[in-house]
N, C-alpha and C positions, 0 to 999 in steps of 0.2 A: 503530583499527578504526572508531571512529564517525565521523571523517572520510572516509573511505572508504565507508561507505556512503552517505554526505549525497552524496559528488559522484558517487557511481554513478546514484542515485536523481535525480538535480540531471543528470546527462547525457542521461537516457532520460525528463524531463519537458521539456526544451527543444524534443526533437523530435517531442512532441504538441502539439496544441492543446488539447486538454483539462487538461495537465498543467502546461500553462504556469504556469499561478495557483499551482501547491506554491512556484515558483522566488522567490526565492534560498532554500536551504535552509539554515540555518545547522547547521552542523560541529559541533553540539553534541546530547545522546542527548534534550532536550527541542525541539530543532529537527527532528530526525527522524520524533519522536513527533509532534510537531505536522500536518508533512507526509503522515503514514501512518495519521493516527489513522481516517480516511474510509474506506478499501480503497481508492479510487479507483486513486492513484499505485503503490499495492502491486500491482494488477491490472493496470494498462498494463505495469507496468514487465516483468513475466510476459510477457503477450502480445505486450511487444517484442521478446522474445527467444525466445520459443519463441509463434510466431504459432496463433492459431485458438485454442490453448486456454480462451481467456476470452471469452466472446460478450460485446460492449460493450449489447447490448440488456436485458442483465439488472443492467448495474449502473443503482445509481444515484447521478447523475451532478448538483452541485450547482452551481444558478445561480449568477453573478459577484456576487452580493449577499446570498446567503443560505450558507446550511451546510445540513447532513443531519440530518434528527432520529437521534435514538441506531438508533431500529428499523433504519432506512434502513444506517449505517454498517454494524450488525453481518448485516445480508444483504452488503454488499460484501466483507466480512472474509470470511467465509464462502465467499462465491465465489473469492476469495483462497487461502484455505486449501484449501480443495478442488481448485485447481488448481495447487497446490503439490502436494500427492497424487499428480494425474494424472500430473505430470514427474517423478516417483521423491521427491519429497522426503520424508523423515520428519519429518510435522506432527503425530506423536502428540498431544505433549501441552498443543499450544499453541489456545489461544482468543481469543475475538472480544475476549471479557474484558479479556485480557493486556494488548493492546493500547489498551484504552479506562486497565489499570491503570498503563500508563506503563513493563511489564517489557520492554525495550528490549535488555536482557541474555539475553532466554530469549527473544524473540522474534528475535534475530539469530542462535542455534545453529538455529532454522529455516531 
């Protein structure tokens, strides 16, 4: 299963430019985490597949030298989650948290 998601997520980063930098993802549940911990990748990978839903002007989007402060990360998650919502999904009872906590297991039944 966690390979499976690294090369889903590793397919639909190739063909952004923004996404490019997650790549290569490695096949394992702290290579994913590592990749998704932002929203960034978690949000494109959404808007690639069901387009419009994620306005790119609301994430925030981190320099090729820098990273995201925590604040920053968990408004992406958020918009993430929220737009997991909009497409039917049930994101009851997942948070920005989950993902900073590394539950890679309860963040994938979302």
């Amino acid at each position: 299963m966690v390979s499976f998601i690294a090369r889903f997520l590793e397919h639909t980063a190739k063909e952004d430019d923004v996404c490019k930098r997650y790549t290569p993802i490695a096949q394992t549940a702290p290579g994913i985490w590592g990749a998704t911990r932002d929203g960034v990748l978690l949000c494109k990978t959404i808007d690639h597949y069901f387009q419009g839903v994620v306005d790119d002007r609301v994430l925030h989007i981190p320099d090729a030298d820098c990273t995201l402060l925590a604040d920053q990360m968990v408004d992406n998650l958020n918009v993430c989650i929220n737009s997991c919502r909009a497409i039917g999904c049930e994101a009851v009872s997942v948070r920005p948290l989950d993902f900073f906590a590394n539950k890679v297991g309860k963040i994938a039944e979302f």
